[in-house]
N, C-alpha and C positions, 0 to 999 in steps of 0.2 A: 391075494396079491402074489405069493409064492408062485400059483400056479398058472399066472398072469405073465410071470417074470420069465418060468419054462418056454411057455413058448413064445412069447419075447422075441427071446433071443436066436431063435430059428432064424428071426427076421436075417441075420448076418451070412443064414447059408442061402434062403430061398430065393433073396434076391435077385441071386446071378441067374435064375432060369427067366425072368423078363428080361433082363439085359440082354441075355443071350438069344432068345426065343425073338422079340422084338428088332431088333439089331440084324437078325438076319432076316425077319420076313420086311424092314424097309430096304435095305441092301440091294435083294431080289427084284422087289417093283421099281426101284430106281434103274435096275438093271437092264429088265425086261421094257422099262419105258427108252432108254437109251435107243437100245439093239432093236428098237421097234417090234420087240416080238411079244405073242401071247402070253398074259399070264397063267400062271397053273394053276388049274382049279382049286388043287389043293390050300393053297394063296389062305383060303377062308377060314381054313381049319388054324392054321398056325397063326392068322391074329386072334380066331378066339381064345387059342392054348395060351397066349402072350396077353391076352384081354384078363383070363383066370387067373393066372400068376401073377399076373400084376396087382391087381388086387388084394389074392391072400398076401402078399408083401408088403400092401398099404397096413392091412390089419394087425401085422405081426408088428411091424414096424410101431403102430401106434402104443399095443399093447408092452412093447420094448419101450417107450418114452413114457409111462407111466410111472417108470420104475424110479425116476429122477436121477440126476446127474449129469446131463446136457446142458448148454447155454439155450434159454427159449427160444430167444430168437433164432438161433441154429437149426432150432428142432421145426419151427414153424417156417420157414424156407423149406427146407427141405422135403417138407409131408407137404405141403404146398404143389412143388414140382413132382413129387412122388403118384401124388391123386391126381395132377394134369397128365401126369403118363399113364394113369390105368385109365383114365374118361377117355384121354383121347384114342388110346388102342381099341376102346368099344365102336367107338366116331368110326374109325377107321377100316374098322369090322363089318358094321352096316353099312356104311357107303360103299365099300367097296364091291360090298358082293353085289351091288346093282347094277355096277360095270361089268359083272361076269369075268371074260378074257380078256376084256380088253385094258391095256395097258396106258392110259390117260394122262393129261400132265399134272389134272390134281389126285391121281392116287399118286405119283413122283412129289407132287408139292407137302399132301398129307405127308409120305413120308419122310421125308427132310424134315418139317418139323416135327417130327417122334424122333430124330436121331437127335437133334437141338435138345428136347426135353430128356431124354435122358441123360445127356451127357451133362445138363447141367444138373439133374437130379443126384449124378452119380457127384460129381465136386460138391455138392454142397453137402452129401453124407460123408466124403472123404473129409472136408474141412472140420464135421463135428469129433470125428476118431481122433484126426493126425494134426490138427491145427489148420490155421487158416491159409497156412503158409506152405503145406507140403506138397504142393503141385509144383511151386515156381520156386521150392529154396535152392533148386542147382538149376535153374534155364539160365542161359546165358544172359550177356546186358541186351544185345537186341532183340531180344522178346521180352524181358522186362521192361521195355524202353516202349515198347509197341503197346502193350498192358496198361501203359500207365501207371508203371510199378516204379518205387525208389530204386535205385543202385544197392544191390544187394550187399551187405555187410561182410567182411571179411569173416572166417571161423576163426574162434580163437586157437593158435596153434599150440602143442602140446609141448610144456615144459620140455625143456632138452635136460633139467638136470633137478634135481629137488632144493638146489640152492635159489633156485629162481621161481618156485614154485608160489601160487597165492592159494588161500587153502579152499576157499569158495568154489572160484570159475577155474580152477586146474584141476581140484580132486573134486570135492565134493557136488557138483552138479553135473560131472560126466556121468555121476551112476545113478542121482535124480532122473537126469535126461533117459539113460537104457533101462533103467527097473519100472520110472513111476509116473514119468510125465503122460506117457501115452492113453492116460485114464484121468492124470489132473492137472489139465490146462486150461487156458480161456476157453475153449470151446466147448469142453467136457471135463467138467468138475464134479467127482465121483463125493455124495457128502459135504459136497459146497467149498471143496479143498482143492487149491493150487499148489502146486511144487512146480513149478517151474522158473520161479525167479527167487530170490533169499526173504525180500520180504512177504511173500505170501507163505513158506515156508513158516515163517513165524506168528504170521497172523491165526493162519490155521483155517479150519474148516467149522460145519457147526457144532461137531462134540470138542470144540476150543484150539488151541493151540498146536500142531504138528512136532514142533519141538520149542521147549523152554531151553533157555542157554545154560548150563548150569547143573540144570536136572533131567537125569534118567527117568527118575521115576515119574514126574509131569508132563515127559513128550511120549504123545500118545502116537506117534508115528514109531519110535524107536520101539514099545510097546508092543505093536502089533507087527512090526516084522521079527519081532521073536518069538510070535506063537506059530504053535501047532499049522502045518500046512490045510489040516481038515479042519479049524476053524471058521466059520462064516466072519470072524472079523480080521483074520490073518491077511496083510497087504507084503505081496502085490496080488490081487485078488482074479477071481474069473480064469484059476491056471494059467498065469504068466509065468514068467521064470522069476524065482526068487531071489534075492540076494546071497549072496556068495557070503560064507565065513568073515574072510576079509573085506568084504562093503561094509557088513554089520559091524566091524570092528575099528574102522574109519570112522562111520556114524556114528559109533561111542564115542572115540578119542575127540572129535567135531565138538558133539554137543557138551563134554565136561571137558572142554576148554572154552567154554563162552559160544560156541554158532557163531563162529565168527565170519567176516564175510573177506574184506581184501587184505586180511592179515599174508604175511607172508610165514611159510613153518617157523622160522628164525622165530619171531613175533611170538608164539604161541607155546612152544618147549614142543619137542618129540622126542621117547626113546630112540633107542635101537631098532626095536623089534619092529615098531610101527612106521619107521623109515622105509626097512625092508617089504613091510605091506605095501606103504604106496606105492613105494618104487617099483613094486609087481603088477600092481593096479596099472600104473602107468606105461608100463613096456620099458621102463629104462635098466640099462641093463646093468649100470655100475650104482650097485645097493649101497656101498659105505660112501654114505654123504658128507660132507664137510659145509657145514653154511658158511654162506659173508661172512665175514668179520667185520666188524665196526670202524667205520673210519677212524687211521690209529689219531695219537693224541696230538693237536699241534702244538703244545709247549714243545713236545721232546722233538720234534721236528724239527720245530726251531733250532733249538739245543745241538742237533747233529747238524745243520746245517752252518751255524756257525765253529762246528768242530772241523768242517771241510768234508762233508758229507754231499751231495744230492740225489735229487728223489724224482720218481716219476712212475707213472702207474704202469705196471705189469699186462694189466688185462682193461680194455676202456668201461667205465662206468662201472667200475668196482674196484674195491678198496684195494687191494691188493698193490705192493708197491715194489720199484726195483730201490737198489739203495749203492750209489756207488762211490770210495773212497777217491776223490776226486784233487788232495793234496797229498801225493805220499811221500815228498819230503817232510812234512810234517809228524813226527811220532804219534804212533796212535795209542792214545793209552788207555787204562785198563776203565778209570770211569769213562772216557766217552763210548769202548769199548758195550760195557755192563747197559747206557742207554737202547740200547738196538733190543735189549730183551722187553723193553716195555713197549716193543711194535712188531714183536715177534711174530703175531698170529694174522698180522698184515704181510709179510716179510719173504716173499717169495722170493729174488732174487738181491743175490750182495756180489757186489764185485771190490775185491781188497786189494788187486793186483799191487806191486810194487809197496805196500806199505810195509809198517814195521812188524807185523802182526807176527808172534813168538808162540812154542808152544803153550807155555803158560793160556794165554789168551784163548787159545781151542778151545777151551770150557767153556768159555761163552758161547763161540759158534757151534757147539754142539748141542747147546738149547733152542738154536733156533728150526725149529722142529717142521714149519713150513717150508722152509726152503727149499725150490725144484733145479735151483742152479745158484753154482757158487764156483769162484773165480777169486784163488790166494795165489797164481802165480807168483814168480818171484819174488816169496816172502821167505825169514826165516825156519818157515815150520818144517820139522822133520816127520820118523815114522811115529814118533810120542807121540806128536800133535793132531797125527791124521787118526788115532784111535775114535777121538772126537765125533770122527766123521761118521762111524758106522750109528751112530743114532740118529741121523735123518735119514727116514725110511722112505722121505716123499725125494727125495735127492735124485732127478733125472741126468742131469749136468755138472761135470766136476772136472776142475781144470787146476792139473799141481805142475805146471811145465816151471823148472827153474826152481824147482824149493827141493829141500832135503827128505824127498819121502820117496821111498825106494822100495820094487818090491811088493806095491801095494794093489796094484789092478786086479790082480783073482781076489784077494782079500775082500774089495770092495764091492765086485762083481756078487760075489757070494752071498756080503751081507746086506747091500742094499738093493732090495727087489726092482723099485723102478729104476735103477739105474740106464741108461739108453748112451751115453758119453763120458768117455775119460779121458783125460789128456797128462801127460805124462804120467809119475808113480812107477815106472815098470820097475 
């Protein structure tokens, strides 16, 4: 079977000499029948060279589908159309040479259909490689539409950030798709194994499961892309390109968190280290991630809104909230103050303009660590109070017009790196 398999797979080089061989001697008689001109004797030679090749193609081709890992009926279309193309290049062979020169409308007709026959010979071994679908996944809609094909599916677009990420269809099936599909999908299932959607991934193939959730050790997929390259069981197999350090390292992190499918990272826990993997994996280029936060708590909502608080989201469909002091004849004191820490990690923008807020109180807002803008104009705070400040590092926005802090723009420029606006302090 070994030696069965060797030359097999010739089938994938010898091919292109019928294609090409055939393809140009109909060309030629379509041509010559056109232009009403004589054909070349030589005409005879080149269907038999194309009548020979065709053939050994058919043979190699077979002795390549012995080896299993095709869909049958894939495989039986295609040797179908395959052996209609070598019978009829013989057809074509004999009859022709009885015509001699002459250039006739059935050696034009013969050949039209040998251009038909191959072409659909060559789709339907393209569909058994590439899927059924790799001819027409980028035509446009009117030739899908012509085809009798659905309205092609949008691609899923690629996370803009890891906070939005899903861990399935954003990470882990872009590198099923590049390392593994091209050998296990509906049409070519290498071992009776699909990877191409999450539950076949789990079902597995027939030496059992591809991956178990949970366990390294019982997914025989993670298994075999960590051996040895000159392994016979090492995937991705038949010298494709292997998996990258970081795919392998993705695919641990995956499967000893459960294989999970539309979790989002949030969902699941990530280091550091393996943030900075994806985010490489993915092309993004800003590595220190920050997820969602949880929609903050609505007791304390409440609680600040009846303090003379309101609220509105920052950013739309995410939690993120502004928060602004909306009574500032009213004293703001130190407990409703202390509330704003238990929405802190929601709490990107405060605006305190005109209230009572004193230095004392800057301890608080110095905890609030998310904050990308913040607005205490015309409050009591001086340069004590602004010390506070230098601990929000996420602080893009900062407006001290009309308070007691003096002197502080370099200070602040220095130590808060996103800094991008300041408004008085000088």
């Amino acid at each position: 079977m070994d030696l069965i398999q060797f030359f097999g797979r010739f089938h994938v080089l010898v091919l292109h000499l019928p294609i090409g061989i055939l393809v140009m001697a109909a060309c030629l008689e379509i041509y010559a029948f056109l232009k009403k001109r004589a054909r070349s004797e030589v005409m005879q030679t080149v269907w038999l060279w194309g009548a020979i090749s065709a053939i050994g193609t058919c043979i190699l081709g077979y002795m390549l589908s012995l080896g299993g890992g095709y869909n049958a009926d894939a495989v039986a279309i295609h040797m179908t159309y395959g052996i209609s193309v070598a019978v009829f290049s013989i057809i074509c062979w004999l009859l022709f040479g009885k015509n001699g020169t002459k250039a006739t409308t059935s050696v034009a007709a013969f050949s039209v259909v040998q251009l038909i026959l191959l072409t659909l010979t060559g789709h339907y071994g393209a569909n058994m490689t590439h899927g059924s679908t790799f001819l027409v996944e980028h035509a446009p809609q009117a030739i899908r539409t012509m085809a009798g094909l659905p309205a092609a599916t949008k691609a899923r677009l690629k996370p803009a950030s890891l906070d939005v990420a899903l861990v399935y269809p954003d990470i882990i099936q872009p590198i099923f798709e590049s390392r593994c599909v091209g050998c296990h999908n509906d049409e070519k299932t290498k071992g009776e194994l699909k990877l191409n959607n999450h539950a076949a991934i789990l079902k597995g193939g027939k030496t059992g499961p591809a991956v178990m959730a949970n366990s390294l050790e019982n997914s025989e997929l993670f298994k075999r892309i960590n051996l040895h390259p000159s392994d016979e069981n090492f995937m991705p197999a038949e010298g494709k390109t292997a998996l990258t350090e970081n795919q392998i390292a993705i695919l641990k992190w995956w499967i000893e968190n459960g294989a999970v499918e539309n979790a989002s990272l949030k969902d699941v826990g990530i280091s550091a280290d393996l943030q900075t993997i994806i985010a490489s994996e993915l092309g993004l280029s800003n590595i220190e991630v920050k997820f969602l936060a949880a929609d903050a708590d609505p007791n304390i909502i409440e609680k600040l809104e009846d303090a003379g608080f309101k609220f509105r989201r920052s950013i739309q469909d995410e939690p993120y909230i502004e928060v602004i002091y909306s009574t500032p004849l009213v004293p703001l004191t130190d407990d409703t103050l202390n509330l704003l820490l238990a929405i802190k990690d929601q709490l990107t923008v405060l605006k305190l303009s005109r209230s009572s807020l004193n230095d004392t109180q800057m301890a608080v807002i110095g905890q609030l660590t998310e904050l990308y803008s913040l607005n205490i104009s015309d409050t009591q705070v001086t340069n004590e109070g602004a010390k506070q400040l230098l601990n929000l590092s996420n602080l893009k926005s900062l407006n001290l017009f009309s308070t007691g802090v003096n002197n502080f723009t370099q200070t602040a420029e220095e130590n808060l790196p996103e800094l991008e606006h300041i408004y008085g302090g000088e």
